[in-house]
VEXTIBA-513377 format. One record per residue (C-alpha): x, y, z; residue in one letter; residue number from 1; chain. Coordinates in nm, 2 decimals, padded with zeros to 4 digits. Layout:
! residues N
NODE       c1       c2       c3   rest    nr   kette
NODE        X        Y        Z      a   NUM       A
...
This chain:
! residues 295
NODE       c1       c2       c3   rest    nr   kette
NODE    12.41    13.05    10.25      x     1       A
NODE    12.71    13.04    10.45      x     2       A
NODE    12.68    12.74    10.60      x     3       A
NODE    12.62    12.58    10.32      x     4       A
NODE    12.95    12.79    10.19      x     5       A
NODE    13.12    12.66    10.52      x     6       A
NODE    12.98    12.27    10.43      x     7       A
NODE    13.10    12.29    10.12      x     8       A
NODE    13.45    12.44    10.22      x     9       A
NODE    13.45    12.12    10.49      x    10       A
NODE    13.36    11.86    10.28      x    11       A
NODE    13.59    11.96    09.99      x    12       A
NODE    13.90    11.97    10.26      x    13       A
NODE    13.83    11.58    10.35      x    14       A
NODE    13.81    11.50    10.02      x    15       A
NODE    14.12    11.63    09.95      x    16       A
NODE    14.27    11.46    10.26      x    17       A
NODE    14.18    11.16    10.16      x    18       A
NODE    14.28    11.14    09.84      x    19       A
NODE    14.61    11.27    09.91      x    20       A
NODE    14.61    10.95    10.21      x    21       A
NODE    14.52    10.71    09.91      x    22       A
NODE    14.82    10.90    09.77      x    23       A
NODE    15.05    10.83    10.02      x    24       A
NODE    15.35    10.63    09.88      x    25       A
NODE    15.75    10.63    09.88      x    26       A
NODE    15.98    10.47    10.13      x    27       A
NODE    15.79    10.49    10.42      x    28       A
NODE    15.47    10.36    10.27      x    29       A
NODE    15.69    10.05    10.26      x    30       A
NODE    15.64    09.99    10.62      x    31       A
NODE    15.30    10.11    10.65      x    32       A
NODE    14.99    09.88    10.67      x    33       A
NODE    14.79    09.91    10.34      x    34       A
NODE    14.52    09.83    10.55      x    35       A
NODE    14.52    10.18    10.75      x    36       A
NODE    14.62    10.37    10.46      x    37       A
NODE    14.26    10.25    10.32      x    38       A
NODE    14.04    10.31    10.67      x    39       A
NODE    14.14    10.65    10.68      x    40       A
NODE    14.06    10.75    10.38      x    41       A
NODE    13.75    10.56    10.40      x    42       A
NODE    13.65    10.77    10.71      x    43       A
NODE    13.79    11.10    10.54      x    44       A
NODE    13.58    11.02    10.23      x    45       A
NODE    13.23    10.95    10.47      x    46       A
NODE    13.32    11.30    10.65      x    47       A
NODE    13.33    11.46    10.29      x    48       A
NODE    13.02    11.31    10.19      x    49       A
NODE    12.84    11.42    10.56      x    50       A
NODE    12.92    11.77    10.49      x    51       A
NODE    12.78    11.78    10.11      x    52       A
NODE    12.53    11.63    10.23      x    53       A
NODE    12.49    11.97    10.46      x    54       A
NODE    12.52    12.18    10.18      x    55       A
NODE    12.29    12.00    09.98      x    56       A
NODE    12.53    11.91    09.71      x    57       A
NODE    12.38    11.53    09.73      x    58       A
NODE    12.56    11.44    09.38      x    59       A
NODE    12.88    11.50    09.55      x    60       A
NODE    12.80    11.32    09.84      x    61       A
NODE    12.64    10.98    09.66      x    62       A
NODE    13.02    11.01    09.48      x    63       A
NODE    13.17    11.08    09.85      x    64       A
NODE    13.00    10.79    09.97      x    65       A
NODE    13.06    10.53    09.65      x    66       A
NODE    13.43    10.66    09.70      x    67       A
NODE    13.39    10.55    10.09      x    68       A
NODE    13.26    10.20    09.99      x    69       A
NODE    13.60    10.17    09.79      x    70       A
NODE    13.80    10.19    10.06      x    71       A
NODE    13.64    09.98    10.26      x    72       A
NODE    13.60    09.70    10.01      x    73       A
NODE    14.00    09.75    09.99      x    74       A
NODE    14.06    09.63    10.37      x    75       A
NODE    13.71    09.37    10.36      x    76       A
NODE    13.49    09.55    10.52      x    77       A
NODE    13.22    09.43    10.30      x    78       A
NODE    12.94    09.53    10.56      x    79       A
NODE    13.10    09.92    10.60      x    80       A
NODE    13.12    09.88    10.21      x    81       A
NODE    12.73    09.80    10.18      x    82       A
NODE    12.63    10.05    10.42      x    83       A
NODE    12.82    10.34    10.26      x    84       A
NODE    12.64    10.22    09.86      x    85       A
NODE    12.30    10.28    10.04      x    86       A
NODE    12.41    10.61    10.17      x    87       A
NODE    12.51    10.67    09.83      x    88       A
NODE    12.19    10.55    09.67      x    89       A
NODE    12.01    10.76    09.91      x    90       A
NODE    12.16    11.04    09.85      x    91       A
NODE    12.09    11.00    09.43      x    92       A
NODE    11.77    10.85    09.49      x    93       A
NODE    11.63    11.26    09.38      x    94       A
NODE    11.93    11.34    09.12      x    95       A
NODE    12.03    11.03    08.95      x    96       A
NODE    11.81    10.72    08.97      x    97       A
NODE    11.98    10.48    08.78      x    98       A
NODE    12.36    10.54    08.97      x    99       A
NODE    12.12    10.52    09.26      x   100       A
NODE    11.98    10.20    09.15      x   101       A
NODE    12.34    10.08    09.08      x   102       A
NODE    12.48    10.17    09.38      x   103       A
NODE    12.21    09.98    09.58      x   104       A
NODE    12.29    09.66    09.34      x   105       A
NODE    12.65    09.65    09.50      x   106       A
NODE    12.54    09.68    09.82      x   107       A
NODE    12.27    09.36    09.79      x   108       A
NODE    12.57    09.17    09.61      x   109       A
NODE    12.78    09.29    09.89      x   110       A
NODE    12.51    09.17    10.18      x   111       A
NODE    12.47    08.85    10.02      x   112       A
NODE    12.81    08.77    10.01      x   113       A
NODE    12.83    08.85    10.38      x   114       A
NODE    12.50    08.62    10.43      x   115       A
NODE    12.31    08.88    10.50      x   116       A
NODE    11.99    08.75    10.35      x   117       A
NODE    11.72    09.01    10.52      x   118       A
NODE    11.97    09.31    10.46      x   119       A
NODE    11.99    09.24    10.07      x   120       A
NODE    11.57    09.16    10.05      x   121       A
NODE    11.54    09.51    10.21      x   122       A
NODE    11.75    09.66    09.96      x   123       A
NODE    11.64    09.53    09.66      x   124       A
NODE    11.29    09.64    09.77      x   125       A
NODE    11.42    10.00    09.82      x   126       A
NODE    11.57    09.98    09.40      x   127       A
NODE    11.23    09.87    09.32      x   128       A
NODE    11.04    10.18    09.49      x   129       A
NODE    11.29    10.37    09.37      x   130       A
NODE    11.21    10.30    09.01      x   131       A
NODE    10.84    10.32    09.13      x   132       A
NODE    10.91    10.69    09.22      x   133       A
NODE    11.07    10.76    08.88      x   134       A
NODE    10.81    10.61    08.66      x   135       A
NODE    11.01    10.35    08.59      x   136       A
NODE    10.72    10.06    08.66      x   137       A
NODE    10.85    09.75    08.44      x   138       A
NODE    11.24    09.79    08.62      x   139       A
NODE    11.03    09.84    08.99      x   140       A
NODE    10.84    09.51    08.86      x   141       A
NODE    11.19    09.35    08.81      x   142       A
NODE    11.29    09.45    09.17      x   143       A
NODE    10.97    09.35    09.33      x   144       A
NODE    11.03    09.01    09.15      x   145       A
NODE    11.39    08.97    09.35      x   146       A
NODE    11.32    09.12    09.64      x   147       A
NODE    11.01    08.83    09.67      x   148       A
NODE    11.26    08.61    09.60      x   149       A
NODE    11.53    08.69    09.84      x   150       A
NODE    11.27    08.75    10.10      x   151       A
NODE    11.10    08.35    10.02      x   152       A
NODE    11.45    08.22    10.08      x   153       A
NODE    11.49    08.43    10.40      x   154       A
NODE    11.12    08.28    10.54      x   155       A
NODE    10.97    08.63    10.58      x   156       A
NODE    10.69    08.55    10.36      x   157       A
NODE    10.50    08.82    10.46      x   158       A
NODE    10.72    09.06    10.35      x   159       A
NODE    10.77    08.84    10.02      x   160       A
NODE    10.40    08.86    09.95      x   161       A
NODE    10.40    09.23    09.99      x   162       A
NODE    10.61    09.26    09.70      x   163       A
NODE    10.47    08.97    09.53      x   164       A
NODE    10.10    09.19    09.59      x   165       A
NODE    10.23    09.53    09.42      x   166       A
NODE    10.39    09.29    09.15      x   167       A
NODE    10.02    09.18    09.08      x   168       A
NODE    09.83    09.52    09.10      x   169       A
NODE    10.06    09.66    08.84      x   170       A
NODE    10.02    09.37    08.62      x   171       A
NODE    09.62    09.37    08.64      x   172       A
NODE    09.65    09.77    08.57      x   173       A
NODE    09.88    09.68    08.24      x   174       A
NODE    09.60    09.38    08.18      x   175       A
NODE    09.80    09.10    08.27      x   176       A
NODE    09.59    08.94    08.42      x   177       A
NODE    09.71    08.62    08.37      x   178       A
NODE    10.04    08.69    08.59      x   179       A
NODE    09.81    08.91    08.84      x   180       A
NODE    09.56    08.64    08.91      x   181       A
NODE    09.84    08.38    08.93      x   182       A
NODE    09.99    08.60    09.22      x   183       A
NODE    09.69    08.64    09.42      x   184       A
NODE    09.57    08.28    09.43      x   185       A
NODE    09.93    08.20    09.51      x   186       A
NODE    09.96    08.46    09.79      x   187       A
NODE    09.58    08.35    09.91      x   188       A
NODE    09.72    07.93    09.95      x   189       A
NODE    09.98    08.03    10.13      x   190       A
NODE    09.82    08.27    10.38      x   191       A
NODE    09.53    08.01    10.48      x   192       A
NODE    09.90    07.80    10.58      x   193       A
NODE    09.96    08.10    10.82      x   194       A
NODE    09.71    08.18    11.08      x   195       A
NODE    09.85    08.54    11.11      x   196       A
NODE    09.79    08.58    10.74      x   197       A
NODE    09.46    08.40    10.66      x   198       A
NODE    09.27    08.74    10.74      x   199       A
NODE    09.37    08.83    10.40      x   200       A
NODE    09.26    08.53    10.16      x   201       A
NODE    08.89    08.69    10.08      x   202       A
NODE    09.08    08.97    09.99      x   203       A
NODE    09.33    08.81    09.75      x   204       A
NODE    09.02    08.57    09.59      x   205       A
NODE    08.83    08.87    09.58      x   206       A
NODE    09.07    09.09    09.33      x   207       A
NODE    09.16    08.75    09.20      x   208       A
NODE    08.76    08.70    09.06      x   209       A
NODE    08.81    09.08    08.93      x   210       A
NODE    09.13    09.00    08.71      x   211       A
NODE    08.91    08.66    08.59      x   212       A
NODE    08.63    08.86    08.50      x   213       A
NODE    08.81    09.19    08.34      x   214       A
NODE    08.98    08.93    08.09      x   215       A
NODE    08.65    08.86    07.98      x   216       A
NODE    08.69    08.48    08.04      x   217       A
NODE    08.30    08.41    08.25      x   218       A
NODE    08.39    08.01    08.21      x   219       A
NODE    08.74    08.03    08.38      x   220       A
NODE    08.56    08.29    08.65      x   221       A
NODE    08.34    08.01    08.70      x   222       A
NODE    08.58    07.78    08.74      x   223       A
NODE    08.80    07.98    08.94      x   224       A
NODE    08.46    08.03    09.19      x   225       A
NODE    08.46    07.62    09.20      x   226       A
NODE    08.81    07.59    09.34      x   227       A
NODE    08.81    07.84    09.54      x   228       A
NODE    08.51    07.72    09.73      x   229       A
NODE    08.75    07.40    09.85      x   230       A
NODE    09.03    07.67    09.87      x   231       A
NODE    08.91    07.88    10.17      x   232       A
NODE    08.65    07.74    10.40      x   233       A
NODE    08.52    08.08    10.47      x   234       A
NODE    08.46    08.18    10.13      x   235       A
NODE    08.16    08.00    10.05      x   236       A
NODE    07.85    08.24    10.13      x   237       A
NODE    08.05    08.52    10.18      x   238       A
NODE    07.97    08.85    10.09      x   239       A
NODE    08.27    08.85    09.85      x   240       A
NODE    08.13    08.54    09.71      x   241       A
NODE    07.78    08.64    09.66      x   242       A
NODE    07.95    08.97    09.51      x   243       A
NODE    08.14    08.74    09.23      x   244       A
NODE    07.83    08.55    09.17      x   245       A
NODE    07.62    08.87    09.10      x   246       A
NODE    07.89    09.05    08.88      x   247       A
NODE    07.97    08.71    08.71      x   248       A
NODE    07.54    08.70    08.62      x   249       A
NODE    07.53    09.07    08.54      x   250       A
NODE    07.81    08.96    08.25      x   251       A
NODE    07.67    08.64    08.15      x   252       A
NODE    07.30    08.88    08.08      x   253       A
NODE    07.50    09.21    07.94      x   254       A
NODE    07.35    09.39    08.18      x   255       A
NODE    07.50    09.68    08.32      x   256       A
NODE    07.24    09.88    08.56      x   257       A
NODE    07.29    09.51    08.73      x   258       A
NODE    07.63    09.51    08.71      x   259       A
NODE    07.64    09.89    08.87      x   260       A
NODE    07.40    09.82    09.13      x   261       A
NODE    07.59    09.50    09.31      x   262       A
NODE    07.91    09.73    09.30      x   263       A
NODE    07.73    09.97    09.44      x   264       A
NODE    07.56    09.84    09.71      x   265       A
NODE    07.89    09.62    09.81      x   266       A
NODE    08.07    09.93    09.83      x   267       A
NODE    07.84    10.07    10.09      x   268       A
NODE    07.98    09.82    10.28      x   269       A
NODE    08.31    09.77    10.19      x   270       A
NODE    08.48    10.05    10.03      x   271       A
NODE    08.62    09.98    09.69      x   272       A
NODE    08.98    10.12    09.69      x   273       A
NODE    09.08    10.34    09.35      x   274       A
NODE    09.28    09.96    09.19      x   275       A
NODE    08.94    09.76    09.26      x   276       A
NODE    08.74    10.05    09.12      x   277       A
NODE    08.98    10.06    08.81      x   278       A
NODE    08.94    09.67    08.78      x   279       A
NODE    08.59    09.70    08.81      x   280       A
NODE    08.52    09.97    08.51      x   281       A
NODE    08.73    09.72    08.26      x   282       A
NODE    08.50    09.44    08.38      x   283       A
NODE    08.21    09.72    08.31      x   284       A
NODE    08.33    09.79    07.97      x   285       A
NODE    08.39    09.42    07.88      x   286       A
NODE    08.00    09.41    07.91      x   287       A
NODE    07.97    09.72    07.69      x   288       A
NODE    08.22    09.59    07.42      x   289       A
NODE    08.05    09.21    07.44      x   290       A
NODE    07.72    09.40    07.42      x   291       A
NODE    07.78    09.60    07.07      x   292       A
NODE    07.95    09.27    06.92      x   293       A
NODE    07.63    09.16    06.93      x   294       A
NODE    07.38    09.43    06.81      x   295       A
């Protein structure tokens, strides 16, 4: 307790200093440079924020730091500026979500500015999985979104498509599977353009046929199966493949012990994952709902 006592003593003495340097005025503030009256209490604000930071007062020091980021901005120090936000949003990721989310929205304004392209993807990625942590899925979808976006325009598709991905697992467990199966086929044509992403396109066709089949459309499975036969060369015959076929049959003939065994015994194989498994039981229950509709 009495470090944190001491912290807290600490920090609150270079937040006082620096306010009273923000303070500064008069005659000889006439001759001073504006410009150093602003660094130093930008410093004296990051020291205050360090040492609430020790005494686990992380309000104080996400207001420390947004107070920091002031100063720089002041003397156009728009990368110190950006750096002390995300010190800010990091420290209110736990109290205060949203002025953690706000914060990191300056600082990917503040790295784009500065052309700072990969910086301000990263960030806006960080806001997303910070939303993701709060519950808050349809504002971490809105991230996801920009941070695919800033990443596409920096050329890191892979990191694009990894957002892009989560984007499209959310949407399938909400059933839209429209938006989710647009995503995977999009990320699946552009990885068989990139030979150190290609690895990945059964995967993406594979949930791709799962979000098809769970929105209980068997003809545009079908066709989906067609396409993306001249899609992926190494899709046709595949165990993925055959796996579609079986599960597309077992719908067509309501039947649901065949529908169970082909998961099943594909699973033995390759282990479904908790999202396929998920996919799978709304596929399962389209067949029980399409089953009663006609008895």
């Amino acid at each position: 307790m009495a470090d944190i006592g001491q912290s807290t003593a600490k920090a609150q003495s270079f937040l006082a200093q620096a306010d009273k340097r923000l303070a500064t005025g008069g005659f000889k503030s006439l001759f001073e440079d504006k410009k150093d009256k602003f660094q130093d209490a930008a410093d004296l604000y990051s020291k205050a924020a360090n040492f609430f930071k020790l005494a686990k007062n992380l309000d104080a020091a996400g207001d420390a730091y947004a107070k920091a980021a002031e100063c720089y901005l002041k003397y156009g120090y728009k990368h110190d500026a950006a750096t002390a936000l995300v010190n800010a949003a990091n420290c209110l990721t736990k109290t205060n979500v949203e002025a953690a989310a706000t914060n990191m929205k300056k600082a990917v304004e503040l790295y784009l500015d500065d052309g700072r392209f990969s910086m301000a993807a990263k960030a806006q990625k960080d806001i997303a999985e910070m939303f993701e942590q709060d519950g808050k899925v349809d504002k971490a979808i809105e991230s996801l979104l920009a941070a695919a976006d800033l990443y596409e325009n920096d050329k890191s598709q892979s990191n694009a498509q990894t957002c892009l991905l989560k984007v499209a697992h959310y949407s399938a467990t909400f059933d839209h599977f429209d938006k989710a199966i647009e995503i995977f086929e999009k990320c699946a044509e552009q990885s068989m353009e990139n030979k150190l992403l290609r690895f990945s396109v059964r995967e993406y066709l594979l949930k791709a046929s799962f979000c098809h089949l769970a929105s209980g459309d068997i003809v545009g499975t079908k066709k989906a199966l067609d396409k993306f036969n001249s899609l992926a060369y190494d899709w046709p015959g595949s165990r993925e493949a055959k796996f579609i076929e079986e599960l597309v049959n077992a719908c067509e003939n309501y039947d649901q012990d065949a529908f169970t065994a082909a998961t099943q015994s594909f699973d033995s194989i390759s282990r479904l994952d908790p999202w396929k498994t998920a996919i799978l039981l709304k596929v399962k229950n389209t067949i029980k709902q399409e089953e009663s509709d006609l008895t």
